[in-house]
C-alpha positions in Angstrom: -55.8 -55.1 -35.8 -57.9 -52.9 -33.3 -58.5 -49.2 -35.8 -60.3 -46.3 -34.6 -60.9 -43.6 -37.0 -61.0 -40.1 -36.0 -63.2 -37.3 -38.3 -62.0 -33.9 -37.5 -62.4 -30.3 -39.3 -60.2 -27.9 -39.5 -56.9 -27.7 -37.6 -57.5 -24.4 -36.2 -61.0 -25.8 -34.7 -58.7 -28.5 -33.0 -56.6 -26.5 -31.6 -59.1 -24.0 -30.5 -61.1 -26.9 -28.3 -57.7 -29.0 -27.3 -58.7 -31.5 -29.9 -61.9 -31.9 -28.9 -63.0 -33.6 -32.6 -66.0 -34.9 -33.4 -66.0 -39.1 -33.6 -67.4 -40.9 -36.5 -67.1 -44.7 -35.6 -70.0 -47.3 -35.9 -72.1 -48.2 -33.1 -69.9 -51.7 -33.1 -66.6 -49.5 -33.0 -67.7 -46.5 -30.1 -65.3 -45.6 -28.0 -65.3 -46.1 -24.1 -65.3 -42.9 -22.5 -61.6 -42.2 -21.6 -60.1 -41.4 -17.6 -60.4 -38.3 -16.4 -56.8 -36.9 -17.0 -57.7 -34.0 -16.1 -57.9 -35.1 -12.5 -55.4 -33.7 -10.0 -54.2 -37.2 -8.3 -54.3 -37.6 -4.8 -50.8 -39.6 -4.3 -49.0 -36.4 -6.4 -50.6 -34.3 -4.3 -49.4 -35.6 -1.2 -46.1 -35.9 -2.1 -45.7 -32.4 -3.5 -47.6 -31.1 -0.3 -45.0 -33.4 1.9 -42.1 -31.8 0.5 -40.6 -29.0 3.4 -37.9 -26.6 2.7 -37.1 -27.2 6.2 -35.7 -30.3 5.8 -33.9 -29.3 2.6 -32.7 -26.0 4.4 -31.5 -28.8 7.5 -29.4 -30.9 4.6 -27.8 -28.5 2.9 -26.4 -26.4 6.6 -25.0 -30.4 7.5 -23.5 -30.3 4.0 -22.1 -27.3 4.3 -20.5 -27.9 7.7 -18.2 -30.8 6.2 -15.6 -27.9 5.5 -15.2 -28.9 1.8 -16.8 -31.7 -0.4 -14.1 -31.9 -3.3 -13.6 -35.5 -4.4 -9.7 -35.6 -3.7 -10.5 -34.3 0.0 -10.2 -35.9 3.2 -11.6 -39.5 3.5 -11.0 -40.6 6.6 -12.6 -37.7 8.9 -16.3 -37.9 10.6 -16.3 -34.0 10.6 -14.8 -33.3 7.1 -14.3 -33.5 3.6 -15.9 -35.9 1.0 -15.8 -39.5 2.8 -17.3 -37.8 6.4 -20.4 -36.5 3.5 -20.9 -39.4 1.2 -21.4 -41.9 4.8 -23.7 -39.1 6.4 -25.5 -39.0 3.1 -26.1 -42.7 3.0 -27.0 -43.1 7.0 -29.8 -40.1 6.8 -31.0 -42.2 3.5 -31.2 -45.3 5.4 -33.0 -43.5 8.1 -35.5 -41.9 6.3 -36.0 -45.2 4.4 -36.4 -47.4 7.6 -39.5 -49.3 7.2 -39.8 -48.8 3.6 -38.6 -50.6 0.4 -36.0 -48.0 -0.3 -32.8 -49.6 -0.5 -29.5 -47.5 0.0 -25.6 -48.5 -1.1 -22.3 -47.0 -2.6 -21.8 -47.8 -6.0 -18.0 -47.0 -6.5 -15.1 -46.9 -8.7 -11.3 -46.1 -8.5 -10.9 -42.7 -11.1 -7.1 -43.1 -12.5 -5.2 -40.0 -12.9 -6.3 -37.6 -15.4 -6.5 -33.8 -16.3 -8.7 -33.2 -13.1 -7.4 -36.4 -10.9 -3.9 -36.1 -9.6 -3.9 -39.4 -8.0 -5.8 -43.1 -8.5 -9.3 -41.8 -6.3 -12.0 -44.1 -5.4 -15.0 -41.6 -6.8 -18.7 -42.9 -4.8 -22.4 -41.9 -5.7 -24.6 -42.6 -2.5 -27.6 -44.6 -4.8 -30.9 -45.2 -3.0 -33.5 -47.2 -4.9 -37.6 -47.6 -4.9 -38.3 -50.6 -6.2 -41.6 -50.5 -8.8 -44.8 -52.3 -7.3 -45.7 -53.6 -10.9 -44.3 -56.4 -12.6 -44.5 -54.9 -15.7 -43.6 -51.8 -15.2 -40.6 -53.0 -12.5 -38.0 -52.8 -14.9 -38.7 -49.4 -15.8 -36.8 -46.9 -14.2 -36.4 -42.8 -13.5 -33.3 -41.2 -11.9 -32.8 -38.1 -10.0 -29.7 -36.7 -9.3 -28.2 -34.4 -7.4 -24.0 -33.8 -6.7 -22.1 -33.5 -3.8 -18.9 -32.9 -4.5 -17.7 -29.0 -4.3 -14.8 -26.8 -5.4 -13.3 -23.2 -5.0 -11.5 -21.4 -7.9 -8.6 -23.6 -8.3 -10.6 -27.3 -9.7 -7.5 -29.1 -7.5 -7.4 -27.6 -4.6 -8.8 -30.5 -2.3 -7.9 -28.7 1.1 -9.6 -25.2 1.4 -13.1 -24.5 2.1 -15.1 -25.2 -0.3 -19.1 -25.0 0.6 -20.4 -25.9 -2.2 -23.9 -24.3 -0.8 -25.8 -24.1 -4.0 -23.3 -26.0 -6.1 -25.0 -28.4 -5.3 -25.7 -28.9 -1.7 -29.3 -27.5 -3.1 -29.3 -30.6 -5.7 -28.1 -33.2 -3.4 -30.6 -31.9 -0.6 -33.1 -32.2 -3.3 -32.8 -35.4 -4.1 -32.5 -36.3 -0.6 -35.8 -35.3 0.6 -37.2 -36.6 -2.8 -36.3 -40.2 -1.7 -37.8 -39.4 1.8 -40.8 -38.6 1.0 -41.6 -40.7 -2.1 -40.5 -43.8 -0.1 -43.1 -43.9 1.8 -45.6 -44.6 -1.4 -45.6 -47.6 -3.9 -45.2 -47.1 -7.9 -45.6 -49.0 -10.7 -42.1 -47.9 -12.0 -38.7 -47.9 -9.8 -37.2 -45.0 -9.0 -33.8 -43.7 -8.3 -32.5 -41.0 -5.8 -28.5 -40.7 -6.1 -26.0 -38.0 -5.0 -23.3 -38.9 -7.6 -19.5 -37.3 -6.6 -16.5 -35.6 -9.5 -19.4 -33.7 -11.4 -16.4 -31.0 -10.8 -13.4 -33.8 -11.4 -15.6 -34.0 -15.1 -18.6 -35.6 -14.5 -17.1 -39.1 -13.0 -19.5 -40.2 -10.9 -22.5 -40.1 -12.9 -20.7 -41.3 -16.1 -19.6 -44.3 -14.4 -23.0 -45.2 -13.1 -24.2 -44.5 -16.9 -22.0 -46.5 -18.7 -22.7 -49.5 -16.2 -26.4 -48.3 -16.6 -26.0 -49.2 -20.5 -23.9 -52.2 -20.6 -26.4 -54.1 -18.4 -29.3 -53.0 -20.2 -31.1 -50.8 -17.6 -34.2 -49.8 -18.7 -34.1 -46.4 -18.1 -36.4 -44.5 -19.6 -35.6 -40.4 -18.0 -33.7 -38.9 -15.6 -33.5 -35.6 -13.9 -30.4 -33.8 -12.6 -30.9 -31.0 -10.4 -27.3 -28.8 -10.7 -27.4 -25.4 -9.1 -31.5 -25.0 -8.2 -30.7 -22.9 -4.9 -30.7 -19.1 -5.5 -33.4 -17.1 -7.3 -31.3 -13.6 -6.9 -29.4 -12.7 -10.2 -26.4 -11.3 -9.9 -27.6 -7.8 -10.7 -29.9 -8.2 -7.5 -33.3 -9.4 -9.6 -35.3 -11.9 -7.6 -37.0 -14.3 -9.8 -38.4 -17.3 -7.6 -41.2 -18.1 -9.8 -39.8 -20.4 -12.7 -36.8 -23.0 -13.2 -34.9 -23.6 -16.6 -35.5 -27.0 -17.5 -32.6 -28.0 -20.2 -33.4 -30.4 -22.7 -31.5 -31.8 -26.0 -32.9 -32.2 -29.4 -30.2 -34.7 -31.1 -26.8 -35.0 -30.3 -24.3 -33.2 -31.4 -22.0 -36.3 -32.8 -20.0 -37.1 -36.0 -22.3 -39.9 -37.2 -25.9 -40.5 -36.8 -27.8 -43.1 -35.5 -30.7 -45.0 -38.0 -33.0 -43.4 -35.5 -31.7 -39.5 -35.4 -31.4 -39.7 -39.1 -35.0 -40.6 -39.0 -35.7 -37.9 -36.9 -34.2 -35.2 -39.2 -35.5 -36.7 -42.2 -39.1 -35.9 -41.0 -38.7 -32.7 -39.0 -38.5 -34.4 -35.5 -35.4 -32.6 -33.8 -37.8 -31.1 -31.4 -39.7 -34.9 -30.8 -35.9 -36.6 -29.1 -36.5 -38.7 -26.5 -35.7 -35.8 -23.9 -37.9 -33.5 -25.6 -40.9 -35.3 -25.2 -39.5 -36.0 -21.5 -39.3 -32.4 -21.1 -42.9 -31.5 -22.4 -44.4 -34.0 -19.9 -42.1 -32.5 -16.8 -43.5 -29.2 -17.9 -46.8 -30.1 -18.0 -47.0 -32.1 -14.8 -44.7 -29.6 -12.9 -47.0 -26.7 -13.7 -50.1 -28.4 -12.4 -49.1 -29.5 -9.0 -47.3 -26.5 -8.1 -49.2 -23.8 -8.6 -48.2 -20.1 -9.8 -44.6 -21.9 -10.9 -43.2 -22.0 -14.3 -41.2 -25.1 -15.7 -38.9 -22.7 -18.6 -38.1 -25.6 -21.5 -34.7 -24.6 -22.8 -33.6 -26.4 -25.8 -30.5 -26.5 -25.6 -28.4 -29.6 -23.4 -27.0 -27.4 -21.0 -25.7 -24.1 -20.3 -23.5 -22.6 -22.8 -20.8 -24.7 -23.6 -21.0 -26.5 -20.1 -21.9 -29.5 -18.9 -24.1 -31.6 -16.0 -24.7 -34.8 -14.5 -27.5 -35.5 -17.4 -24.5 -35.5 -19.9 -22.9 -39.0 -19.6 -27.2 -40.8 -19.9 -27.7 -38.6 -23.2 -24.1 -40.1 -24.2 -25.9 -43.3 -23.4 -28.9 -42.8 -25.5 -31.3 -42.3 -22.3 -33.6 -39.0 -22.0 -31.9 -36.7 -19.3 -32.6 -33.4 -18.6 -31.1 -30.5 -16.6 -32.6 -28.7 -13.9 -31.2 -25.0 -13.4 -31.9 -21.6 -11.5 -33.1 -19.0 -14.0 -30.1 -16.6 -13.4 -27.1 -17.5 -12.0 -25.0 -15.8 -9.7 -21.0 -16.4 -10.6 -19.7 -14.7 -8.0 -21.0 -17.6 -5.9 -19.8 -20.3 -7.9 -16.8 -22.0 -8.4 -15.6 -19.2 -6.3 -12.7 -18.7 -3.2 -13.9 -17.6 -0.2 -12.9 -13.7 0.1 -14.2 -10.7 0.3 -12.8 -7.7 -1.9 -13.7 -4.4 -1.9 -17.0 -4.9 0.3 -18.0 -7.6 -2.0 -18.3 -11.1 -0.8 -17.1 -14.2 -2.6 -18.3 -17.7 -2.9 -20.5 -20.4 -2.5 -21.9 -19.6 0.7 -25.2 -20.4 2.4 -26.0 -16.7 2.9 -27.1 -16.7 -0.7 -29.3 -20.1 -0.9 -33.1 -19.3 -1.6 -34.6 -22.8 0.3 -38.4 -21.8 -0.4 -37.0 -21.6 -3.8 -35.3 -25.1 -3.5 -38.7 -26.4 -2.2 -40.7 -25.4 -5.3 -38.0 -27.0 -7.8 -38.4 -30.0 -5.8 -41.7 -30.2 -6.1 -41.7 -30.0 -9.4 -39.4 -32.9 -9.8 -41.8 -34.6 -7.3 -44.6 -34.2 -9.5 -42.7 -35.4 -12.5 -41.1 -38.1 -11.0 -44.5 -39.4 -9.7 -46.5 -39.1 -12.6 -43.8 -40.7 -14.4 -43.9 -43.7 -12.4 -47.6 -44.0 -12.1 -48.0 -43.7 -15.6 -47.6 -46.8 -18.5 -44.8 -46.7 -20.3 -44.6 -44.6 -24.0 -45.8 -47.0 -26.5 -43.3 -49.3 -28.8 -42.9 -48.7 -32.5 -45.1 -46.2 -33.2 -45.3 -45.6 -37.0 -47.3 -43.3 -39.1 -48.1 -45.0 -42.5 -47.2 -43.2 -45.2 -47.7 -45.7 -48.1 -51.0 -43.9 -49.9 -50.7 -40.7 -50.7 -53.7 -38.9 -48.4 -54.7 -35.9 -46.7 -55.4 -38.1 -43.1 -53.1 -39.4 -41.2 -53.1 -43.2 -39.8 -51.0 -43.8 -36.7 -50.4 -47.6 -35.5 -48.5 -48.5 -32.1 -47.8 -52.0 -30.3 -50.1 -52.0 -27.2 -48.2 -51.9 -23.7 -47.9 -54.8 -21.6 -49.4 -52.9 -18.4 -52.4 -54.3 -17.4 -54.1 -51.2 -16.0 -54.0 -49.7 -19.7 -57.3 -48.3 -20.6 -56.2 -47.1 -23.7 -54.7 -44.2 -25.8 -54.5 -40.8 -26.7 -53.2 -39.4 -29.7 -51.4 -35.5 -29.5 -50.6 -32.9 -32.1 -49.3 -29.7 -32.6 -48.1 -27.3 -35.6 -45.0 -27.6 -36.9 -44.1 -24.5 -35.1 -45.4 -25.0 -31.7 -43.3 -26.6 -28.7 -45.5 -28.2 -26.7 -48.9 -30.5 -27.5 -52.0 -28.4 -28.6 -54.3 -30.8 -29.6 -55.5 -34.3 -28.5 -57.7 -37.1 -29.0 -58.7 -40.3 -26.6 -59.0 -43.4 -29.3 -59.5 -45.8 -26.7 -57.9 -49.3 -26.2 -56.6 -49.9 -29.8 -53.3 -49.8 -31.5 -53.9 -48.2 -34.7 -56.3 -45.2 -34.9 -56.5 -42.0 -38.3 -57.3 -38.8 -37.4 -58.3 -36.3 -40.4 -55.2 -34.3 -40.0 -52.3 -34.0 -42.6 -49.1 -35.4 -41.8 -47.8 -32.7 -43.5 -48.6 -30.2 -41.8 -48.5 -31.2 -37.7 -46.5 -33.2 -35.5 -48.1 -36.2 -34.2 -47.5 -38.4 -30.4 -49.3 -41.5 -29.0 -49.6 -41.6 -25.6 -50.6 -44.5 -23.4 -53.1 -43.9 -20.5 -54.0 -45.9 -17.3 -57.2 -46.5 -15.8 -56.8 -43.6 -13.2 -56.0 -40.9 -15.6 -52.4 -41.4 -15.1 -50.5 -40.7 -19.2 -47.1 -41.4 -20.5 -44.7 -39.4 -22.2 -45.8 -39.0 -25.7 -43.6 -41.4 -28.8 -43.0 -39.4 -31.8 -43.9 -41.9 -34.7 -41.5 -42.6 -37.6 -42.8 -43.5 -41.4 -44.0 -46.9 -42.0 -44.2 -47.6 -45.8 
């Protein structure tokens, strides 16, 4: 088996030079010189530079002008309710797309009657797909959401005007001009743009495409929803346009555990789940494409006690994260349209930030791309623990990609949230650095030949 060995000194010299640690393999064992990582690439940077809040400000006015969105509304209409929406939705995809590989259909489902369905309703998400460019990476696949469905006060009321500007015209626009733009580039990954409907019904449309996701064995290794992005004024008049929440579960909160989340607590790892380490790289590539913006990590699922379209994929066991205004505004959400006592009511388009918009976007543009550029996360990563020793030896199956160069291996304290330290090993699949186990949190990532890195797999023991 391929070994690199890794001599370091102390922690707090690591962390000091961002793991810059000194070598100490044999001539026979030197390591190539790694890809430049740091290296902003040009394909991220045109599609984060292509994004226009223009366009997005264009989507969400149409969206808007359908009168109301909720999923029990009018069907039949070209002017309004949800039907006249989901086939504009699909037609501006398709032209967008033309010329492209991006593929656009309704994936649908009758909803029976339930505590937020008063009749049998045929619920559709609107799901356009870029296929990946390599064949083994094809299979891999990111999803962005966005809903476009809307509501007033009353979750049943299908007939008044409901706008739905922010909630979530901003997420569905989103997602639109992320599929127009991206389309017209090729990835190694595939990706998926869908506007899924009854997020407000309870979460219908993306739990059906989840649950079909997982009993055909879709590979899908992160998705994005983007639930309320379109205001940066707080309801106490602050503007904060320079940062989005990000919300991202450690384990789930269920009965039993799963073999692997009982791993995870038993070494300390509820901050290294699957969306987690999803998280951390969003972060990280967010903040370096769009300048002077900050990605907040909130570890928590969601807002408190409430839900989003990520919900029903971490129900699934996939890595799905949240994206979410830093202060919202409930007197424009969920809201009738009225004014009382000078003070105006609902979900209006008077009160939609699309600069704002434009810079989530890009951040989920840079994510997204990055993501799909990058190898996969290496398999069964393990971290032996059958000698008792003050180093630590990491071992990893190597990716099937064939533009792998090699790997990197991350650490931080036991305290710290996001990667501090990190080492290139090259093209092997076991490497020991001279830290203690005991003390850090370790991560293996994969890296391609043009600097492009995976999210990072948190290893479990290996006796």
């Amino acid at each position: 088996m391929p070994h690199a060995r890794i001599s370091t000194c102390l922690l707090a010299a690591l962390l000091a030079t961002a793991g810059a640690a000194n070598a100490a393999a044999t001539p026979a064992q030197a390591t190539p010189a790694a890809p430049d990582i740091k290296r902003e690439q040009a394909q991220i940077k045109k599609i984060v530079a292509d994004i226009s809040p223009k366009r997005i400000e264009a989507h969400i006015r149409k969206l808007v002008g359908f009168g109301t969105r909720h999923t029990m509304s009018e069907t039949e209409s070209e002017t309004r309710g949800i039907g006249a929406a989901r086939r504009w939705i699909k037609a501006e995809l398709e032209r967008c797309g033309a010329g492209t590989p991006l593929t656009v259909a309704f994936d649908s489902h009758v909803a029976p009657v339930s505590a937020r369905i008063s009749r049998p309703t045929e619920i559709v998400n609107v799901v356009a797909t870029l296929p990946g460019t390599q064949a083994a990476s094809r299979d891999r696949v990111y999803v962005v959401s966005g809903h476009y469905d809307s509501r007033v006060t009353d979750v049943m009321n299908a007939t008044a005007d409901a706008p739905g500007a922010n909630d979530d015209a901003s997420g569905t626009a989103a997602i639109m001009e992320l599929a127009c733009v991206m389309a017209k580039h090729k990835f190694d990954a595939t990706l998926v743009f869908m506007a899924v409907a009854a997020e407000e019904q309870g979460l219908l449309g993306a739990r059906h495409f989840a649950e079909t996701a997982r009993k055909n064995n879709m590979n899908i290794a992160g998705m994005f929803t983007n639930d309320i992005i379109g205001s940066s004024r707080a309801d106490d008049g602050k503007v904060d346009n320079k940062q989005v929440r990000l919300f991202a579960q450690s384990i789930p909160a269920t009965k039993e555990m799963s073999d692997a989340v009982r791993q995870l607590v038993a070494t300390g790892g509820e901050n290294d789940s699957l969306s987690r380490q999803l998280a951390r790289h969003t972060k990280e590539q967010g903040e370096r494409y769009v300048n002077g913006f900050k990605v907040s990590v909130i570890q928590r699922h969601d807002r408190y006690l409430r839900g989003g379209d990520h919900m029903p994929f971490l129900e699934q066991g996939y890595a799905a994260l949240r994206f979410t205004e830093p202060n919202e505004d409930f007197d424009h959400q969920h809201q009738d349209l009225r004014t009382e006592s000078g003070k105006v009511y609902g979900d209006l388009i008077d009160f939609v930030d699309f600069d704002y918009i434009g810079k989530v976007t890009r951040v989920n543009a840079a994510a997204l791309a990055s993501l799909a550029l990058a190898p996969a996360a290496p398999r069964e990563v393990k971290l032996r623990t059958n000698k008792l020793t003050n180093d630590s030896t990491l071992v990893w199956q190597p990716n099937g990609e064939p533009d792998v160069a090699g790997y990197r291996i991350v650490w931080r304290e036991t305290t710290a949230a996001n990667w501090q330290g990190a080492k290139w090993v090259g093209n092997v699949n076991e490497a020991t650095v001279d830290l203690s186990k005991d003390n850090v949190f370790f991560g293996v990532q994969a890296v391609d030949k043009d600097g492009n890195v995976s999210v990072a797999t948190y290893p479990l023991p290996q006796r």
